[in-house]
C-alpha positions in Angstrom: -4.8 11.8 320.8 -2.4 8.9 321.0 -0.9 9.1 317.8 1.9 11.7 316.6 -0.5 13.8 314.6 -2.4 14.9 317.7 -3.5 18.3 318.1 -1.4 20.6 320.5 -3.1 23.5 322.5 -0.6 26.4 322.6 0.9 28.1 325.5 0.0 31.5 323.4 -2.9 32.2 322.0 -2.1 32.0 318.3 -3.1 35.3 316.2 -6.7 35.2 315.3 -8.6 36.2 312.3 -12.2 35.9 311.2 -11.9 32.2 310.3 -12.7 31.1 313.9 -14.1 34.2 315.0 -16.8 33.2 317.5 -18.2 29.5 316.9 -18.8 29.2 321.0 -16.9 26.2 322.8 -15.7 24.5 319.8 -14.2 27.9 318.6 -12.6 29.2 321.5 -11.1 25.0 321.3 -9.6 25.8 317.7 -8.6 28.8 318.6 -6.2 27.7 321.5 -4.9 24.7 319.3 -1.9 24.9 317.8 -2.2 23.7 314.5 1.5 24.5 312.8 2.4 21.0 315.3 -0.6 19.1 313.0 -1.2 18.0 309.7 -3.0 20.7 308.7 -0.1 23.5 309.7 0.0 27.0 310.4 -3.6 28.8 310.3 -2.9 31.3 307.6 -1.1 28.5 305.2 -4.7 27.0 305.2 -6.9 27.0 301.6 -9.4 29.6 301.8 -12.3 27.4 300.9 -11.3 25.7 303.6 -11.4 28.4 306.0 -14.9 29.8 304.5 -16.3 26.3 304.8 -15.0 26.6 308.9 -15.9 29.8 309.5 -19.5 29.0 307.9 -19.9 25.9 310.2 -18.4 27.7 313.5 -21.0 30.4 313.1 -24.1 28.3 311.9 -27.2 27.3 314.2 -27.2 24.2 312.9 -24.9 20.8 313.3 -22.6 20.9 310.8 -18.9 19.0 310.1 -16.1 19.7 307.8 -14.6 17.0 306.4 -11.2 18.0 305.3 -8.8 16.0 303.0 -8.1 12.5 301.8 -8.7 11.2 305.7 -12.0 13.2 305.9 -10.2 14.9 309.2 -13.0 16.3 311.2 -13.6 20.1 312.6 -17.3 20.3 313.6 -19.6 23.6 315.5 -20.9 23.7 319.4 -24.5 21.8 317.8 -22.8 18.9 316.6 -21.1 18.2 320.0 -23.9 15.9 321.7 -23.6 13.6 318.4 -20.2 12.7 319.4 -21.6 12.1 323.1 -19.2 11.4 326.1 -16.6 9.7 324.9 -15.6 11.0 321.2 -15.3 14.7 322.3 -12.5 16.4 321.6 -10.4 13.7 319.9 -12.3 14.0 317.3 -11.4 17.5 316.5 -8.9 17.1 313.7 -9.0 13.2 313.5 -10.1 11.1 310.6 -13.7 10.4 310.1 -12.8 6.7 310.1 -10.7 6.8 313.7 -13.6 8.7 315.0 -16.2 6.1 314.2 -15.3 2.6 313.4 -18.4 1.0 314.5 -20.4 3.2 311.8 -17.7 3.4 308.8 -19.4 0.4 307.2 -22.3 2.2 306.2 -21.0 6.2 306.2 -17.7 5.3 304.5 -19.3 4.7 301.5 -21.3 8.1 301.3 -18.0 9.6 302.5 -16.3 8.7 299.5 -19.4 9.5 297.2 -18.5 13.3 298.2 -15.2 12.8 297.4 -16.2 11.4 293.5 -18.3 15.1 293.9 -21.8 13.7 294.5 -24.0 15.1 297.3 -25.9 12.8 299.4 -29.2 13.6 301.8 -30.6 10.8 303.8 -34.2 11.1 306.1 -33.7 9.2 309.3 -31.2 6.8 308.9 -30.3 4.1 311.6 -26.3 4.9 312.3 -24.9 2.4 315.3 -23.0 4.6 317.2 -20.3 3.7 320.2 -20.6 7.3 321.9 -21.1 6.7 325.7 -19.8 3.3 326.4 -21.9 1.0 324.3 -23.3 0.8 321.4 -26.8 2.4 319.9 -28.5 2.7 317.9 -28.9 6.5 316.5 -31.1 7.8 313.9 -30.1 10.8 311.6 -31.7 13.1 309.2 -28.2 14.3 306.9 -27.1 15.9 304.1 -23.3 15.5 302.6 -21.9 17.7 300.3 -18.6 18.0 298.4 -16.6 21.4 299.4 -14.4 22.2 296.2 -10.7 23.9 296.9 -9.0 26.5 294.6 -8.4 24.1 291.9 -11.8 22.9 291.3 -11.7 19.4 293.0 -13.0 18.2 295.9 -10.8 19.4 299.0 -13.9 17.6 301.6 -17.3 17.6 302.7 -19.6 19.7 304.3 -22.1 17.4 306.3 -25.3 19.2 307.7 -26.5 16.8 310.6 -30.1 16.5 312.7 -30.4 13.8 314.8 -33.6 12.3 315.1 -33.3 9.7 317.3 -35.7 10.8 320.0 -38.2 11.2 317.6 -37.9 7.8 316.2 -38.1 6.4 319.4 -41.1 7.9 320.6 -43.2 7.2 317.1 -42.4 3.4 317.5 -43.4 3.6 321.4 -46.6 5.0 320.7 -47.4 2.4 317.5 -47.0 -0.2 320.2 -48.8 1.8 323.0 -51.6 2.1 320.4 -52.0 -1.4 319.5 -51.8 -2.3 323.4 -55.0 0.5 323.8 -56.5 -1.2 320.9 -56.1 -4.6 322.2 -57.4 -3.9 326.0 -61.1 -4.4 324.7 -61.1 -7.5 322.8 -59.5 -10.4 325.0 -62.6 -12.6 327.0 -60.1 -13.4 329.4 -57.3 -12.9 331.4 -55.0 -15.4 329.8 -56.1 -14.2 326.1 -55.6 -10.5 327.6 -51.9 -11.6 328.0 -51.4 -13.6 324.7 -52.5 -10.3 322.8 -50.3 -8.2 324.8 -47.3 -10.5 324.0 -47.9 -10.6 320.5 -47.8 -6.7 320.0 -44.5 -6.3 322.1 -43.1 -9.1 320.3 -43.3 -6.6 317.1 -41.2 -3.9 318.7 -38.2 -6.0 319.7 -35.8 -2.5 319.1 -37.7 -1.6 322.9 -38.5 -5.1 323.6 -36.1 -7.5 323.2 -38.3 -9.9 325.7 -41.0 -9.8 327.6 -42.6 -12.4 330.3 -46.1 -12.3 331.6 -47.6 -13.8 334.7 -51.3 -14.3 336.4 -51.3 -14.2 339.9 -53.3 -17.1 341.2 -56.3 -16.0 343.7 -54.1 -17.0 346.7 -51.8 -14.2 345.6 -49.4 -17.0 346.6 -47.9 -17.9 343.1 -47.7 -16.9 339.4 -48.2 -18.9 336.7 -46.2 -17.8 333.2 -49.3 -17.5 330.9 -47.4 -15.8 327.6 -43.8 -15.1 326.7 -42.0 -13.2 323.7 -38.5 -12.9 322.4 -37.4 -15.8 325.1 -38.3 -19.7 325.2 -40.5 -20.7 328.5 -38.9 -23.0 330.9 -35.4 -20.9 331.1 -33.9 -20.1 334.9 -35.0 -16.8 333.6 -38.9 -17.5 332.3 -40.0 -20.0 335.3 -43.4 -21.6 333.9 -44.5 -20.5 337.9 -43.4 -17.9 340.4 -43.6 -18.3 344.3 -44.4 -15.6 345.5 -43.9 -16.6 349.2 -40.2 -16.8 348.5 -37.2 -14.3 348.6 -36.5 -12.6 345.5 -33.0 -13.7 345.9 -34.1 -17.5 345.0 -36.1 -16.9 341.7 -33.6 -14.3 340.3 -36.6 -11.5 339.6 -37.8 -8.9 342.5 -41.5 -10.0 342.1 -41.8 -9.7 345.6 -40.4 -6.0 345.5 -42.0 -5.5 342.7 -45.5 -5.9 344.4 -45.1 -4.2 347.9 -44.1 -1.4 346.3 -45.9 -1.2 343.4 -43.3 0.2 341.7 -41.1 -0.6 338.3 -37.8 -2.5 339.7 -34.9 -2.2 337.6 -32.4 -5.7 337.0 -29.0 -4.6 335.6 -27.4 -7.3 336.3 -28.7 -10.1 334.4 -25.3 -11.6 333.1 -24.8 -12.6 336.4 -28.1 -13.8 337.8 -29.0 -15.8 334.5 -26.1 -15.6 332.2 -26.9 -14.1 328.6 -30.4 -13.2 327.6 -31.8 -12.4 324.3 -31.1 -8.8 322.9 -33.9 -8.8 320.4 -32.7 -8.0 317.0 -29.3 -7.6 318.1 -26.2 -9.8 318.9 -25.5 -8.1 322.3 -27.7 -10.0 325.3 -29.7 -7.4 327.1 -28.1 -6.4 330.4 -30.8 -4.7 332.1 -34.6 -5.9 332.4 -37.8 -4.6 334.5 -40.1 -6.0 336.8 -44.0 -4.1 337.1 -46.3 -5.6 339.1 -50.4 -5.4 337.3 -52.6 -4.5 339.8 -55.1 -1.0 340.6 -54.6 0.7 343.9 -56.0 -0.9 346.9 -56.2 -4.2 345.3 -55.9 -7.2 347.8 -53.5 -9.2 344.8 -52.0 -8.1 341.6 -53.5 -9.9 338.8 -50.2 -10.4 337.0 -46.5 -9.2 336.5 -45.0 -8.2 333.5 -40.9 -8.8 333.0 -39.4 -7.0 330.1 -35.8 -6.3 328.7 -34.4 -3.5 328.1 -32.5 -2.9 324.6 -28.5 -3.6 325.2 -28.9 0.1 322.7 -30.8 1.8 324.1 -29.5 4.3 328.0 -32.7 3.2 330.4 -33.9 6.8 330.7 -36.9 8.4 331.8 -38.7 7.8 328.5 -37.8 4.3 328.3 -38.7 4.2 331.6 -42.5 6.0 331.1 -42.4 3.8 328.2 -43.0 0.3 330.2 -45.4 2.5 332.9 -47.5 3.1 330.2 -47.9 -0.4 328.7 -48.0 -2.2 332.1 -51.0 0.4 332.1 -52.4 -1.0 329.2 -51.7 -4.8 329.9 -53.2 -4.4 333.2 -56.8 -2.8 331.6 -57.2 -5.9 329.2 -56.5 -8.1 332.2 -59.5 -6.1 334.0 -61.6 -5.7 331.3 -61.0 -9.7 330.8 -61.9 -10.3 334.5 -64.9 -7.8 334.4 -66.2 -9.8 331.1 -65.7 -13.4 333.1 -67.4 -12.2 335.9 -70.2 -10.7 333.7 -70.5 -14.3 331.9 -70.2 -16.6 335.3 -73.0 -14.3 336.6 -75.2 -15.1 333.3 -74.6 -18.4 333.7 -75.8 -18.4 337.1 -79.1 -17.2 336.2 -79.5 -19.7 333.4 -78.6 -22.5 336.1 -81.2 -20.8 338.2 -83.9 -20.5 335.5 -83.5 -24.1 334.6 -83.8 -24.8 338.4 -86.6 -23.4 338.4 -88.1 -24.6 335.4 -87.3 -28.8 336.8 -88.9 -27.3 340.1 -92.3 -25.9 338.0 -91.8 -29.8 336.4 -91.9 -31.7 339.4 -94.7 -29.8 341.4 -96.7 -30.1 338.5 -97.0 -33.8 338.3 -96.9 -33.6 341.9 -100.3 -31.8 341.7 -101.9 -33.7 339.1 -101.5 -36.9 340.7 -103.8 -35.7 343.6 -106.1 -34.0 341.4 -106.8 -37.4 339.3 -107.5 -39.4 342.3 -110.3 -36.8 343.8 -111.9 -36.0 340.3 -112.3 -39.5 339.6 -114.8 -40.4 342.4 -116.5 -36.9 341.6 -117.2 -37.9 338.1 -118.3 -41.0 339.1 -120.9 -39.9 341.4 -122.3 -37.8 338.7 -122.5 -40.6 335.9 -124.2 -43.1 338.9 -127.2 -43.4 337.2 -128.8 -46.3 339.9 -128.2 -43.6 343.0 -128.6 -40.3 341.3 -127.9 -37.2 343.5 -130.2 -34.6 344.6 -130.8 -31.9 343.0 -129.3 -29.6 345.7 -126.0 -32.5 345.7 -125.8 -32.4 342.2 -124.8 -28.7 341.9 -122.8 -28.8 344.5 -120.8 -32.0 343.0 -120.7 -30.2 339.3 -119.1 -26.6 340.7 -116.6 -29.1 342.7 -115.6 -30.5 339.3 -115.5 -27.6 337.7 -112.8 -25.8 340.4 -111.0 -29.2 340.0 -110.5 -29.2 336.2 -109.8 -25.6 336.8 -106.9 -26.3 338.8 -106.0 -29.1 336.7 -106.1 -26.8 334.4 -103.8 -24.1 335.9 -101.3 -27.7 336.4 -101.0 -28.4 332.6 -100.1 -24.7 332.0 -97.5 -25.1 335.0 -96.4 -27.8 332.7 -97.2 -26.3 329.1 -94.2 -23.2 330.7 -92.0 -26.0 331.9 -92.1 -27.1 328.4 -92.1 -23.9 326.4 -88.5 -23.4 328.4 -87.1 -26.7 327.2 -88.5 -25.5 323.9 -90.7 -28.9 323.5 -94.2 -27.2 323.1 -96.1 -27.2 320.5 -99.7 -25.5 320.2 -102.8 -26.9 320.5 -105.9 -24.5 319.5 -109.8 -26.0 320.2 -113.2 -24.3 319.5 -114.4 -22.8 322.8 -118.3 -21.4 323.9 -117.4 -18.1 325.2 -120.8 -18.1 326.7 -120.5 -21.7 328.3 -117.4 -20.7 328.9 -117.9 -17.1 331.0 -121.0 -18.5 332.4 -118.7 -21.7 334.4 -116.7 -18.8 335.3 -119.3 -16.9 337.0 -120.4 -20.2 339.2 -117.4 -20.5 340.7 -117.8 -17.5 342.1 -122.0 -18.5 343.6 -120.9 -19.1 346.9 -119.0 -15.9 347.3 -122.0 -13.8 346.3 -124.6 -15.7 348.3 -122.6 -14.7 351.5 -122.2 -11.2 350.4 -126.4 -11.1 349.3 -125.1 -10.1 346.1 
């Protein structure tokens, strides 16, 4: 540590009793230090609630910190180490709390100091903003502080019992979106309203997403066109309203390109630099590394879309971030198929209505067609049967009447041609007349007369 209080590691080891008896790492590190050079001075000069409250820590299975003094100086056990990350271990052994972590003294100062006043706090996942490995992120904690009293009854510091719950927060947000993503894939009608619903539910998780772009390929697989957009304006160098796709990636700042011959996630951490700063969601930090998936099912010709999201400037890009944008390109892309499939389904029912109304005009047309004919040759049959001045023969006459009679009964079969063409256009209406079933069955039968007379039936 940089400061004159810093702790010194002796040359010797220094005489050890059961206060840091075992405790692992972090007591075989306070074990070698020398602490008559520190604030705290020579081992055996310590308070022995201090020591019980170390030796209880060093030897517990859980993470746990003692907060010693007025500065809340820090000695904490081998579980509490990966809370400090890479860059706060070991300076913080011995350091005060507030040195340790700036960034989160706004909001832990205060609890701090409740300890101090003798009040214990406990706390159920609570965000705490951390600057551990470089950057900072956001950390989520399930705590307990309590006040350690010294031989004369006050408070001499804190015992704080610490489980970090940060994965778990993580992954019960990831899967409320991945959920409403499943939930969605059935209900869009199309591909554009596939994309608008998928925008909608990422734009509610801006702690993964702090934006996210969303393209349709066109059928050329040629170009892109930006159908829906979240956390970031269309129209920016970084959301293009279209994408070539013939281009080099190098142009259009995003690896579409690479993206889709490879048909795997590419990873942008460079944005600064290719677009200047992008939106970091609910933070004030712009993201610095985005993602580029490419929507399409094996052995498809084209994709049919690409989805571009951020990554959160809190968040490392690890391998469940990473199986966290697999899985809703995953999704995205099964509402864009289910969408096509549904399209496809519709364009081929409207087909068939085109066709059945083709054929209905058809049915229309031969049908007057037909009848037209039909009046012409009745017409001099009728009259040849009304000529009363040149009646016909006997022999004639029958022969005339069962001509008629097939006429009218293809007329017939022409008005019903007509009566369906109608009933289709729904501009029938019925028509019911008395009939003379034996009349009826009997001008049947005679149509039939020449058919049994060359049989001898």
């Amino acid at each position: 540590m940089p400061h004159e209080e810093s702790l010194a590691r002796s040359s010797t080891p220094p005489k050890v009793d059961g206060t840091l008896a075992g405790g692992g790492e972090m007591g075989a590190l306070m074990r070698a230090t020398d602490w008559s050079k520190t604030v705290f001075g020579p081992l055996e000069t310590w308070p022995q609630s201090l020591r019980t409250a170390i030796s209880t820590m060093l030897e517990s299975s859980f993470a746990m910190v003692v907060a010693w003094g007025p500065e809340f100086r820090f000695f904490y056990n081998d579980r509490y180490r990966p809370v400090l990350g890479a860059t706060k271990h070991p300076a913080a052994l011995g350091t005060p709390a507030q040195e340790t972590f700036p960034e989160a003294w706004p909001f832990i100062g205060p609890l701090f100091n409740k300890t101090r006043d003798g009040e214990a706090t406990a706390l159920n996942d609570e965000l705490i903003p951390l600057d551990r490995n470089g950057y900072l992120e956001n950390c989520w904690f399930t705590l307990s502080y309590s006040p350690i009293r010294d031989e004369s009854g006050g408070v001499g510091g804190m015992l704080a019992v610490v489980s970090e719950t940060t994965e778990r927060v993580h992954a019960e947000r990831r899967l409320a979106t991945m959920r409403d993503l499943l939930r969605a894939a059935g209900e869009a009608k199309t591909a554009e309203a596939a994309c608008e619903n998928a925008a909608r539910i990422l734009e509610r998780n801006p702690i993964d997403v702090p934006f996210a772009l969303l393209y349709l390929v066109e059928n050329d697989g040629r170009s892109a066109r930006l159908v829906s957009a979240c956390g970031m304006p269309a129209g920016t160098p970084a959301s293009p309203s279209a994408l070539d796709l013939a281009t080099s990636d190098d142009s259009q700042g995003w690896p579409v390109a690479a993206a889709i011959e490879s048909g795997r996630l590419q990873v942008v951490s460079d944005l600064c630099t290719r677009f200047g700063p992008l939106p970091g969601g609910p933070y004030p930090e712009p993201t610095h590394t985005a993602v580029v998936l490419s929507l399409a099912k094996p052995g498809q010709e084209h994709p049919y879309g690409v989805l571009i999201a951020g990554v959160s400037p809190r968040r490392a890009f690890d391998d469940a971030y990473h199986g966290f944008f697999d899985l809703a390109a995953d999704h995205i892309l099964s509402a864009i198929a289910n969408a096509r499939a549904f399209e496809l389904e519709r364009q081929r029912a409207e087909a068939l209505a085109e066709l059945d109304r083709a054929k209905t005009a058809f049915f229309s047309n031969v049908s007057h067609e037909f009848r037209t004919p039909l009046t012409l040759m009745l017409g001099p049959i009728e009259d040849g049967l009304a000529d009363a001045l040149d009646p016909l023969s006997p022999a004639q006459r029958e022969r005339q009447e069962l001509a008629h009679r097939n006429g009218l009964r293809l007329q017939k079969l022409v008005n019903t041609l007509l009566d369906f063409a109608r009933i289709e256009a729904g501009r029938t209406q019925a028509s019911f007349v008395p009939t003379d079933l034996a009349v009826l069955t009997t001008e049947l039968a005679s149509s039939f007369d020449s058919t049994f007379a060359a049989a001898g039936i």
